[in-house]
N, C-alpha and C positions, 0 to 999 in steps of 0.2 A: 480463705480469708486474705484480703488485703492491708498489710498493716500501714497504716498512714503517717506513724509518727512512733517511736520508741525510745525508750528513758530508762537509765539506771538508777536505783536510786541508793541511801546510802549501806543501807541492809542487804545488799546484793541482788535483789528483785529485781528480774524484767518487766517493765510495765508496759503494751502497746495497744495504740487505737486504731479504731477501723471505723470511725467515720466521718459527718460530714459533709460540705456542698462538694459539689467536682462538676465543673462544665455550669453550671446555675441548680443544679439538681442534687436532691438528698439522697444521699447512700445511705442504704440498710444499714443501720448497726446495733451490735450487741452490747459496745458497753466497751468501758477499759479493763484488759487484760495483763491477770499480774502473775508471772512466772515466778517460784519460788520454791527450792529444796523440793526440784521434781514435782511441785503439783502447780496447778492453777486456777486461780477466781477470778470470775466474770463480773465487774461493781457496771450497776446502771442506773437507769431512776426506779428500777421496780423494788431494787434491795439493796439500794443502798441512801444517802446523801445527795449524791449528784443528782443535778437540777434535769439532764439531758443525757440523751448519749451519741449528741452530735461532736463527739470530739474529734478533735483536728491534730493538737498539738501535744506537747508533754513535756516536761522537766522537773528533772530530781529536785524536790525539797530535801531540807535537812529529816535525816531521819527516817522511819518510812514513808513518810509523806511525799506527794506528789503534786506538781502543778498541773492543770486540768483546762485545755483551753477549746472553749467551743466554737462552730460557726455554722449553725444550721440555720435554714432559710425562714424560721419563724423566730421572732426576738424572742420568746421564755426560749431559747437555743441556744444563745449566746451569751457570753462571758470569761472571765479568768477567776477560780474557784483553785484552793490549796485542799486535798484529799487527803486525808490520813484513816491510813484502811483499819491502823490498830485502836484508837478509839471512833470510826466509824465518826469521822465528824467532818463537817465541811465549811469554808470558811470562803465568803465571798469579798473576792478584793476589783468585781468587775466596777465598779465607780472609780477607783483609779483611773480606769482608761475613757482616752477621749473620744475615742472609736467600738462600735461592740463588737464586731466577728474577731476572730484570734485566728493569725496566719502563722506567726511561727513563735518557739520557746525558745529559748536558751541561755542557762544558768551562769552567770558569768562570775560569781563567788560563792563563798559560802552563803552568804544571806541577799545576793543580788541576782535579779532576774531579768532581761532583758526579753521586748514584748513586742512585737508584731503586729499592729492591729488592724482591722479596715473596715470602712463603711458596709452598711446593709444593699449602698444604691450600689448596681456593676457601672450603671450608667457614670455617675460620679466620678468613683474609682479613686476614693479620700484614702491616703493612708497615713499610719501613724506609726512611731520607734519612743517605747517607752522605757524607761528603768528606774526600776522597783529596786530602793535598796532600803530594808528596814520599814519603819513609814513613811520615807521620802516619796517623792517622784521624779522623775525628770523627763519633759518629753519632748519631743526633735518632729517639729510636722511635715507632710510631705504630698499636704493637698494642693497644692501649689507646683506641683511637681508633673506637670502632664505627658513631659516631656520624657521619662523616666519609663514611661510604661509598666508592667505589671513588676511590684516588687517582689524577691521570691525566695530571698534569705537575707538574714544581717548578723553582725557581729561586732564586736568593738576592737578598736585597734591598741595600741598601746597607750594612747594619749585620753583614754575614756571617749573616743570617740565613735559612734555608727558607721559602720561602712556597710551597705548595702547592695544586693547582685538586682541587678534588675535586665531586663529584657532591653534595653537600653543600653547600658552599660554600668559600671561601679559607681558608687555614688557615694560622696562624703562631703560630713557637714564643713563651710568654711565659718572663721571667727565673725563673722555679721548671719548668724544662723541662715543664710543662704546654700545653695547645696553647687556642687563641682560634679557633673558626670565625667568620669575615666574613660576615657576609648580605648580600646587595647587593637583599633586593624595596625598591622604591621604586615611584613611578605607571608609569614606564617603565621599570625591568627586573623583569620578571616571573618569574625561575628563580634557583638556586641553583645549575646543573648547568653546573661550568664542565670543558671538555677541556683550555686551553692557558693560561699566563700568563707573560707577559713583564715587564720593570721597564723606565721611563721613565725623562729624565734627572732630573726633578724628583721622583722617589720614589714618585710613582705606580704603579698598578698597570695594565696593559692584556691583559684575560682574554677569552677566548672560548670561548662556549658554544650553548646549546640558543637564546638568545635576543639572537646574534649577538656584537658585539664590545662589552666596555663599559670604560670610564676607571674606577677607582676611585682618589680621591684620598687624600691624607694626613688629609685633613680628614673622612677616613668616608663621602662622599660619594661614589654613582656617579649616572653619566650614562653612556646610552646612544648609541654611535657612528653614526647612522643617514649612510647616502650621503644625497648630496642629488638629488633627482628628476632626470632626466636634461629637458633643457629641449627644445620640439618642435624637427623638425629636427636631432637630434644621433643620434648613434651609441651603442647600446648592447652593450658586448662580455659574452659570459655565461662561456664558457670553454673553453678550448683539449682534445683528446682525442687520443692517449691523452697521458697526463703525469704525470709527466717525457717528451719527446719524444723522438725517435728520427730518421728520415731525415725524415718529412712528418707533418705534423698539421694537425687539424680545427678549425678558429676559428667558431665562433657568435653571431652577433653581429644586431643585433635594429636595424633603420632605421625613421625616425618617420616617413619622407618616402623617394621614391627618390630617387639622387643618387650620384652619386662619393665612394668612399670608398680612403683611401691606407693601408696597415698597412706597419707599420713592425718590425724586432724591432733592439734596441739592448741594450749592453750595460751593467756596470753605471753605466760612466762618459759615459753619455747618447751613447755612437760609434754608431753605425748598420753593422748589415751585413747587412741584406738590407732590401729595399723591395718592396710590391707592391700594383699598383691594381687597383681594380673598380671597375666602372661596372651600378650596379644600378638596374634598367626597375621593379621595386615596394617597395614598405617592406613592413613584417615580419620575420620570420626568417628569417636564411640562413646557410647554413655553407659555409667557403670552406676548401680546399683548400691548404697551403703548403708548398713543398716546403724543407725544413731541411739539404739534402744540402753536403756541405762547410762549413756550421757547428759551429765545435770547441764540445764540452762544456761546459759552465757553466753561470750564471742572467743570466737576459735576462729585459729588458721584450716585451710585444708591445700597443703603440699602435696603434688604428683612428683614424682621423680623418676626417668626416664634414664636410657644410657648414657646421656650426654648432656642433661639440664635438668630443670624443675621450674614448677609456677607455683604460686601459693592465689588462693583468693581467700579472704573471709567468709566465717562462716558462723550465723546465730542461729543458736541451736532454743527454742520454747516447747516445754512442756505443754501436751495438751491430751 
């Protein structure tokens, strides 16, 4: 399974979707998946509420409840729907929005939800940033925007403002609700084409794209995040398969030198609960084997450590 979208919510439950348009076409799916205290339930339209199980997106409501956003290529497939698995009830808030497919979620307080939306036409190519706070609305349009190309995350900045990654470049609203693309070429970032962007505590931006992850500052400036060369002698981890993890998974990890190597997977408050060594006869690649069985759901670190370094990469571990 490919998960397309995952949410915490406030009860500690992993919740993740697996479907959807991709390319103009509908992926097979089962429904939204909820990790919880070692087991897991599958909600779809056959047993549950939910209208569809073209979900796309997700985020944490208060409580156990869940944001639920769809976008399959028939309209009864789309919308934004609040899920609550403990009284099995569903609650349609798709009329809010001025668009019906749902491209991205993300919960920006306790009671505010910022929303992603986009036309049914690709021809078109209408998008819209809305925010749900209570029974408000507030909504920032972005059909007008052709220049922009495919928009592909957003987020608010500190001023209650959208800031948007697009294939294009950053995008943010000015005071005559007209929009500002960000260009970030410099000697060292080469693209425009950004997937993801988050906000820093200083106001910054931190986006990633086709040319890895880059800082953009207040002051108009980026810099590109490069790792620093792994030093001889150290351990290089590349990435865990499949993931989100399940009973066992596959760690790949790359030695400069042969030598003992200890992995660790920890949680998010550096506790440790599982350990496991190798003693490896060449350097190069190898893939090691770990079994996850009786580790409950969550996100975890997983540390290699080497005679002379370490790498950590995250690790979410779902019951299934």
């Amino acid at each position: 399974i490919t998960y397309r979208s995952i949410a915490v919510t406030d009860d500690g439950a992993v919740w993740a979707s697996d479907g959807g348009v991709v390319g103009g076409r509908d992926i097979q799916a089962s429904g939204v998946h909820r990790f919880h205290d070692g087991s897991e339930m599958v909600y779809n339209a056959d047993n549950s509420p939910l209208p569809s199980n073209a979900v796309v997106a997700l985020a944490p409501a208060a409580g156990s409840a869940v944001w639920v956003g769809l976008a399959g290529k028939n309209p009864g497939d789309r919308g934004l729907y609040r899920f609550d698995p403990v009284s099995m009830t569903t609650t349609d808030h798709s009329h809010r929005l001025p668009l019906p497919m749902v491209g991205r979620l993300r919960r920006v307080g306790e009671d505010s939800l910022l929303v992603l939306c986009r036309s049914g036409d690709v021809q078109r190519g209408e998008s819209a940033v809305v925010l749900l706070h209570g029974g408000e609305s507030r909504v920032w349009e972005a059909a007008l925007l052709d220049s922009m190309g495919r928009i592909n995350d957003v987020m608010l900045d500190r001023e209650g403002r959208p800031v948007l990654a697009t294939t294009q470049g950053i995008a943010v609203p000015t005071a005559d609700d007209t929009w500002d693309i960000l260009t970030t070429e410099t000697s060292e970032v080469m693209t425009n084409i950004w997937y993801s962007v988050a906000g820093m505590p200083d106001g910054a931006l931190l986006v990633g794209g086709k040319d890895g992850a880059v800082l953009i500052r207040r002051t108009g400036t980026a810099t590109r995040i490069v790792p620093p060369a792994p030093a001889p002698g150290s351990v290089v981890l590349h990435d865990v398969h499949p993931h989100p993890a399940a009973s066992v998974v596959a760690a790949t990890l790359t030695l400069r030198r042969p030598g003992f190597v200890t992995m660790r997977v920890t949680d998010i408050l550096g506790r440790m609960v599982r350990q496991y060594a190798s003693d490896f006869s060449s350097a190069g690649t190898h893939t090691v084997t770990l079994s996850l069985r009786g580790v409950p759901a969550g996100s975890y670190f997983l540390t290699a450590t080497g005679e002379s370094g370490s790498a950590v990469l995250p690790l979410h571990v779902l019951r299934r």
